[in-house]
N, CA and C of each residue as an Amber inpcrd file, in Angstrom:
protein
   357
  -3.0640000  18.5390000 -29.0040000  -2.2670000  18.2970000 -27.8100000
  -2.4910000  16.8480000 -27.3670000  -1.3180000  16.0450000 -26.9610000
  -1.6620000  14.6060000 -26.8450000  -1.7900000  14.6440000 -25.1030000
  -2.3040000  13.2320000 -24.7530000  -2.9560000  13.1370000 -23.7320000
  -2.0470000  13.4060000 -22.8030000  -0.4410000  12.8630000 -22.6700000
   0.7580000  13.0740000 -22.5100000   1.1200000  14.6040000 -21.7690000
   0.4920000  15.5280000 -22.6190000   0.7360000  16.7480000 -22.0180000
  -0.4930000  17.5900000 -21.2550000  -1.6410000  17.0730000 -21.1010000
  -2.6320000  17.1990000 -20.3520000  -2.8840000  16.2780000 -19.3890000
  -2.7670000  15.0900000 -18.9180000  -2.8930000  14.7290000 -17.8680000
  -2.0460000  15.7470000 -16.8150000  -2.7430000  15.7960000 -15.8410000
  -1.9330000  16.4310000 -14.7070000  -1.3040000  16.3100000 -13.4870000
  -0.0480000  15.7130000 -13.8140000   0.6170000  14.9170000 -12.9200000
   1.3150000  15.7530000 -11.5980000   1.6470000  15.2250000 -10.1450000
   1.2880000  15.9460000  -9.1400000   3.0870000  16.5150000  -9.2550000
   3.6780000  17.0980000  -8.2910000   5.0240000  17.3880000  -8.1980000
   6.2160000  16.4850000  -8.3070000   5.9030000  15.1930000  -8.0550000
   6.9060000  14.4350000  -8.4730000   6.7890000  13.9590000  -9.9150000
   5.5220000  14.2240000 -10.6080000   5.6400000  13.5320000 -12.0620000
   4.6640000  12.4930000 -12.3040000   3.5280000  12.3810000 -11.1270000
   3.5450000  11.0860000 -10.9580000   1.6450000  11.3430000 -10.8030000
   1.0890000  10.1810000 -11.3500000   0.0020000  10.2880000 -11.4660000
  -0.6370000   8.6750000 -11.1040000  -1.5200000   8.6270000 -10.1760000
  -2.5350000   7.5720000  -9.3330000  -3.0540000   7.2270000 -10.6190000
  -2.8090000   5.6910000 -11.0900000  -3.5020000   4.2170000 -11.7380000
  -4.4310000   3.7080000 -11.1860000  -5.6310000   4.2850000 -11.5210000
  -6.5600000   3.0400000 -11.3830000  -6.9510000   1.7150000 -11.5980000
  -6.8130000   0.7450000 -11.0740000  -6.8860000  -0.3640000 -12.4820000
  -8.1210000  -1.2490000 -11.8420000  -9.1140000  -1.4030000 -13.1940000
  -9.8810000  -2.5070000 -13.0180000 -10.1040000  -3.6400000 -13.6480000
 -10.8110000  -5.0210000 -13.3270000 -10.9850000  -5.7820000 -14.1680000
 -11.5650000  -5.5220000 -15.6620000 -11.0970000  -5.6590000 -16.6020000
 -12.1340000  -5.4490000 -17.6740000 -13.2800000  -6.0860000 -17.7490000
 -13.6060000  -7.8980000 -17.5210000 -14.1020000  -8.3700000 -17.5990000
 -15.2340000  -8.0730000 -16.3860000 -15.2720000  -8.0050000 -15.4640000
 -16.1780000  -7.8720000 -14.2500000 -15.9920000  -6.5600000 -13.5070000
 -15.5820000  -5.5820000 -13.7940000 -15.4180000  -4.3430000 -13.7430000
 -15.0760000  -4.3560000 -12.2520000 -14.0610000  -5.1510000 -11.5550000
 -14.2450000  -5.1390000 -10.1060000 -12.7520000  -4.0920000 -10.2510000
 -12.4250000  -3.2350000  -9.4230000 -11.1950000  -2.6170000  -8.9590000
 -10.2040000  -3.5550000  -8.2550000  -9.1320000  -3.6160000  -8.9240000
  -7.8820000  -4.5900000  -8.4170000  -7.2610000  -3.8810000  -7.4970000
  -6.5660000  -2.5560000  -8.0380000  -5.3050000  -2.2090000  -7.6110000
  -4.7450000  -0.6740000  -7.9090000  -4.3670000  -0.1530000  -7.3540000
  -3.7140000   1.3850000  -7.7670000  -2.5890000   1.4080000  -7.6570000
  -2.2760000   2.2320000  -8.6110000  -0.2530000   2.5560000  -8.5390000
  -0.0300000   3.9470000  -8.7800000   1.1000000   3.8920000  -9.5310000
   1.6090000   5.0480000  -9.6630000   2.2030000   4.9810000 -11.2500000
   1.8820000   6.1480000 -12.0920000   2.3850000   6.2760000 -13.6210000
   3.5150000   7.4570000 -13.8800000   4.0140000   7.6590000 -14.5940000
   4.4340000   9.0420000 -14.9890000   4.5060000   8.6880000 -16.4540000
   4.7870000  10.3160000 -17.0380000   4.3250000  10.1490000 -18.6800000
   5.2740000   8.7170000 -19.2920000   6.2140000   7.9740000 -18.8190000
   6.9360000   7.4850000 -19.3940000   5.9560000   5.9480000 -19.0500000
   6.1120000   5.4970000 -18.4160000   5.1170000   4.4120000 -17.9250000
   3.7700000   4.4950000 -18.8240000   2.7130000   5.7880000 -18.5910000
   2.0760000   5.6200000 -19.4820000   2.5930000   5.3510000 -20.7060000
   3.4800000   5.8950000 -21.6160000   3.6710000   6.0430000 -23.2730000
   3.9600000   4.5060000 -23.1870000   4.8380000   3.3640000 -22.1400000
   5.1940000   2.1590000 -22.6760000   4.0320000   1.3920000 -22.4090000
   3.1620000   1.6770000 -21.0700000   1.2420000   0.6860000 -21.3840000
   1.3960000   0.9250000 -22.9530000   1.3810000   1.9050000 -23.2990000
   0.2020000   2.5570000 -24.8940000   0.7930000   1.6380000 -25.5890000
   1.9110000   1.7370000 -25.6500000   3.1400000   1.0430000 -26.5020000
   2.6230000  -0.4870000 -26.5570000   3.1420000  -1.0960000 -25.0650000
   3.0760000  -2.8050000 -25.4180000   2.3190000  -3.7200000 -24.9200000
   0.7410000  -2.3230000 -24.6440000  -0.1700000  -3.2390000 -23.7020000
  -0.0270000  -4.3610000 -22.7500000   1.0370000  -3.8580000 -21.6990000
   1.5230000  -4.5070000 -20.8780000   1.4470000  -3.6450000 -19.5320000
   0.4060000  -3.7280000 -18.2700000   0.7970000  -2.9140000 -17.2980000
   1.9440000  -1.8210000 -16.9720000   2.7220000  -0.7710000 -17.0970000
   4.0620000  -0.6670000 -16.7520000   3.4330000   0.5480000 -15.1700000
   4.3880000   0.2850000 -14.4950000   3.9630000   1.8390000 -13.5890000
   5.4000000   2.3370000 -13.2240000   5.3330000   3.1730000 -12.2510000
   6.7470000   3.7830000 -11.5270000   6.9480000   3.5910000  -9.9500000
   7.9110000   2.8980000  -9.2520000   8.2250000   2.8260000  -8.1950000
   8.3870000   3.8870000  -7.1780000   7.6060000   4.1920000  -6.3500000
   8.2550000   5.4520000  -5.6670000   9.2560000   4.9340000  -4.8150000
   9.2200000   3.2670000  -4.0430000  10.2490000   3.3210000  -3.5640000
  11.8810000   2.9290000  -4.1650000  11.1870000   2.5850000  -5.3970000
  12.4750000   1.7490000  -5.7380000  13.3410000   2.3470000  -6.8130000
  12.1130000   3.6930000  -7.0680000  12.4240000   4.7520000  -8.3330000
  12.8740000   4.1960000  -9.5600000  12.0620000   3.4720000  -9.8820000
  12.3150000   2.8730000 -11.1790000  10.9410000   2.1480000 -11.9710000
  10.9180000   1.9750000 -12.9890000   9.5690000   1.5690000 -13.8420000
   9.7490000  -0.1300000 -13.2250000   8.1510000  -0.4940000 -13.2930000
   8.1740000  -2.5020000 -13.0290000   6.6890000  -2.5380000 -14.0850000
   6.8060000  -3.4500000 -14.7210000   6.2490000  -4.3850000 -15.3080000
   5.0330000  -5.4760000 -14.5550000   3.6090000  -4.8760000 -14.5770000
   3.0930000  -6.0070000 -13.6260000   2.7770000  -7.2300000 -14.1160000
   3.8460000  -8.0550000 -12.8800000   3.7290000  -9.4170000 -13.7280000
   5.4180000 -10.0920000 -13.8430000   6.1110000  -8.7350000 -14.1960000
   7.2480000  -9.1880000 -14.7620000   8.0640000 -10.4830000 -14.2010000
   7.8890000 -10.4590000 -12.1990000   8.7220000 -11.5150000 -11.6720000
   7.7250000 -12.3850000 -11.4450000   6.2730000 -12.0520000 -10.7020000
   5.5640000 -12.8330000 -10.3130000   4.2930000 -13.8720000 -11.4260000
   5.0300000 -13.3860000 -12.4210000   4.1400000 -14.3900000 -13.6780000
   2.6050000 -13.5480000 -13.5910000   2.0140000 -12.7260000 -12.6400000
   0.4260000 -12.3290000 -12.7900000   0.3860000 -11.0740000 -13.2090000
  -0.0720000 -11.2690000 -14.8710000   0.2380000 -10.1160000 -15.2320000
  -1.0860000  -9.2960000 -16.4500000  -1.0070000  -8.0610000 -16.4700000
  -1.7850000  -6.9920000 -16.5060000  -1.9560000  -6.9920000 -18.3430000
  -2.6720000  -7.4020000 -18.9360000  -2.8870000  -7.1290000 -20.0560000
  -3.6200000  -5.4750000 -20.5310000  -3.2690000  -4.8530000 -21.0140000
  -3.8910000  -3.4430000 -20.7770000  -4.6290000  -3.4370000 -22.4600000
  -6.5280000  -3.1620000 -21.7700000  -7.4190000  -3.4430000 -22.6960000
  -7.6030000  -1.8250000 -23.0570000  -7.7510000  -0.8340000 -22.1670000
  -8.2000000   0.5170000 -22.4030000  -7.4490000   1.2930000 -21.4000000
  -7.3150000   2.4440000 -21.7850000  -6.9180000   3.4030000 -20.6180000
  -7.8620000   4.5230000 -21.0220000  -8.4900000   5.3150000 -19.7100000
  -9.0860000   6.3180000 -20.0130000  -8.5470000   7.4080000 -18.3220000
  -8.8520000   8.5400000 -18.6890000  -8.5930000   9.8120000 -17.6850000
  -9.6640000  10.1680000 -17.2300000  -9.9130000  10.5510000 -16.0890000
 -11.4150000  11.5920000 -15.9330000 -11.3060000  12.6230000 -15.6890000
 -12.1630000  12.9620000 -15.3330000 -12.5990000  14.4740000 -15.8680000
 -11.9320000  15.8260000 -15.8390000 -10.7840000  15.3580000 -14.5090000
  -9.7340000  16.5580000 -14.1490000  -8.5910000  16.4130000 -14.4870000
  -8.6930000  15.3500000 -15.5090000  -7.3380000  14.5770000 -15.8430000
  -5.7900000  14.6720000 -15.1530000  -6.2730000  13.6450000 -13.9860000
  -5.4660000  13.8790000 -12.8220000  -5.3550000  12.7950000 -11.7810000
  -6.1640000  11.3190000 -13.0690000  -6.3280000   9.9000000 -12.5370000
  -6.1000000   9.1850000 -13.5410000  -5.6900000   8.3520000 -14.0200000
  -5.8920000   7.1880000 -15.4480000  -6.4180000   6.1770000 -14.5240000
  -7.3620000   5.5480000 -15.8220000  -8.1840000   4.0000000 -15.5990000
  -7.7440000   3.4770000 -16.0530000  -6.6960000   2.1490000 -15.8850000
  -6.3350000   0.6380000 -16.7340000  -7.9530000  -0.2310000 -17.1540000
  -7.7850000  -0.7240000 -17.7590000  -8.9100000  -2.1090000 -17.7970000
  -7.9220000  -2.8840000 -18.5800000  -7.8010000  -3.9250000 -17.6320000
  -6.7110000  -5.0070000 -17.7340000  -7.5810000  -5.7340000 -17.5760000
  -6.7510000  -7.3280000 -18.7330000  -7.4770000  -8.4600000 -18.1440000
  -6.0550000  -9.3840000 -17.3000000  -6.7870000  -9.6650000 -15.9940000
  -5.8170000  -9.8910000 -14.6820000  -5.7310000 -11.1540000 -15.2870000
  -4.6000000 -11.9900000 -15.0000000  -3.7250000 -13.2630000 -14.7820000
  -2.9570000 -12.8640000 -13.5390000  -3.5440000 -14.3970000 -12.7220000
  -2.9670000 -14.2160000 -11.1540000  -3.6960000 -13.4100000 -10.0440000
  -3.0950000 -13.5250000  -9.1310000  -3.3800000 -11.9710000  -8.1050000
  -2.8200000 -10.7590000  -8.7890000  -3.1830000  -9.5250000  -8.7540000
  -3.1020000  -8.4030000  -8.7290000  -2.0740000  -7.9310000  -7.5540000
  -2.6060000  -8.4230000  -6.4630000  -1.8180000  -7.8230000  -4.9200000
  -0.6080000  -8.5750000  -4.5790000   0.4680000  -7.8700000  -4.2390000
   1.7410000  -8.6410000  -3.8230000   1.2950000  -9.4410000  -2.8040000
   0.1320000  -9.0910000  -2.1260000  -0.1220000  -9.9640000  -1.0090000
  -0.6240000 -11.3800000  -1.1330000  -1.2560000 -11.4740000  -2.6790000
  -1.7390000 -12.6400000  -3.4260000  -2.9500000 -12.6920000  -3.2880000
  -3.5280000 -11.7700000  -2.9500000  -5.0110000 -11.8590000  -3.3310000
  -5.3260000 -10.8590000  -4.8780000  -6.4210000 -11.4540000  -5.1770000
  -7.0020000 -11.4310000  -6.3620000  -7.0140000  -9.6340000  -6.9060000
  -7.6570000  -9.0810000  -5.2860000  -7.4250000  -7.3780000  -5.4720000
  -6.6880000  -6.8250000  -4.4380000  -6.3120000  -5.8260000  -4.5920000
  -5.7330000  -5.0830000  -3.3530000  -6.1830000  -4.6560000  -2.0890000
  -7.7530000  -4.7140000  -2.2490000  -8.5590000  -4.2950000  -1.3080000
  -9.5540000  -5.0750000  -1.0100000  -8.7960000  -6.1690000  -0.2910000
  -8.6280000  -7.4340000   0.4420000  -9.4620000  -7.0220000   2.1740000
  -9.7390000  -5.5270000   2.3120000  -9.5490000  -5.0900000   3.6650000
 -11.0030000  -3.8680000   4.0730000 -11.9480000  -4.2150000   4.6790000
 -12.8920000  -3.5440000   4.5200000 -12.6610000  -2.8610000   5.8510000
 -13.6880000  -1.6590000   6.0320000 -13.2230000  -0.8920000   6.7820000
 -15.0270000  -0.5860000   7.8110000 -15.1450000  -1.5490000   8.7860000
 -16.7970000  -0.6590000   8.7570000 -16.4880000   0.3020000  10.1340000
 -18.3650000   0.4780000  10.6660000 -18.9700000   1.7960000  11.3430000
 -17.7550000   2.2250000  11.9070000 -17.2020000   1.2030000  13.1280000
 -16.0960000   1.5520000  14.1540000 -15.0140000   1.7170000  13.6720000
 -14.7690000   2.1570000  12.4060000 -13.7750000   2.0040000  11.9260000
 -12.3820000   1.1070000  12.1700000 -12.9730000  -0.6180000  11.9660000
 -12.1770000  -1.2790000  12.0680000 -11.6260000  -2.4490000  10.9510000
 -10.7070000  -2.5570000  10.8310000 -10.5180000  -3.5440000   9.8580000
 -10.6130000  -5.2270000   9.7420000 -11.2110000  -5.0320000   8.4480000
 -11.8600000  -6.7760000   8.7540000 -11.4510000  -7.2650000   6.9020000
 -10.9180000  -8.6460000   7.0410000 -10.5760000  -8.7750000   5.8370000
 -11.8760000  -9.4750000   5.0930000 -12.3330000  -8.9270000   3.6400000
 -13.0780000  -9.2770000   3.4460000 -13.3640000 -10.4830000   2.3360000
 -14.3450000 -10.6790000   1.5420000 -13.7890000 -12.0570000   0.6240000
 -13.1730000 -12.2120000  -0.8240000 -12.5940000 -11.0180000  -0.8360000
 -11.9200000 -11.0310000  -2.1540000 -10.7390000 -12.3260000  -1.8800000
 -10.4380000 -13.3900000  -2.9990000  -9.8720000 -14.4620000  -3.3160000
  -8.5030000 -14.3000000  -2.7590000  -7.9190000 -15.0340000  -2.4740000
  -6.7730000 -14.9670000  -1.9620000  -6.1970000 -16.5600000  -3.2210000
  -4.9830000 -15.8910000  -3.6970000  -4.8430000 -16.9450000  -4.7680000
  -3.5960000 -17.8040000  -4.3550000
């Protein structure tokens, strides 16, 4: 059975991307996959995910030149997450920082931006 039909994707089809640096194992960014997105990563080791708003596959990288080389993908344990390990060119975040989680959260639960690169 290929991985394709065991990951376990939620009611829309759609399954949470993890993605981290390969090189420095830092966490960039999360998206969204479905089996088709995954099969074209496998395919052209090129980031691909699925839009929920725009309902359509994007290419990371495709407009903004910073883009996702895809070194490994792995699932864990409930196979019901995929891990990218990409090596990043550019920011990762539309916002232009380096990761997505640009935004720490402490005791008082308040938000404070923290020092991930802003590119």
């Amino acid at each position: 059975m290929s991985a394709f039909d065991q990951i376990k994707y939620n009611a829309d089809g759609l399954v949470p991307a993890i993605v981290q640096d390969h090189a420095s194992g830092e966490v960039l960014m999360m998206a969204w996959m479905n089996a088709e997105a995954l099969r074209r990563t496998l395919e052209t080791k090129r980031a691909t995910y699925w839009s929920r708003s725009r309902q359509n596959f994007w290419v990371k990288g495709e407009t903004s030149g910073h883009t996702q080389q895809v070194r490994s993908v792995s699932v864990d344990c409930d196979l019901d997450t995929v891990l990218l390990k990409v090596d990043q060119v550019g920011a990762a975040c539309h916002e232009n920082y380096r990761s997505c989680f640009f935004r720490d959260v402490d005791d008082a639960g308040n938000l404070a931006i923290n020092d991930t690169p802003r590119l």
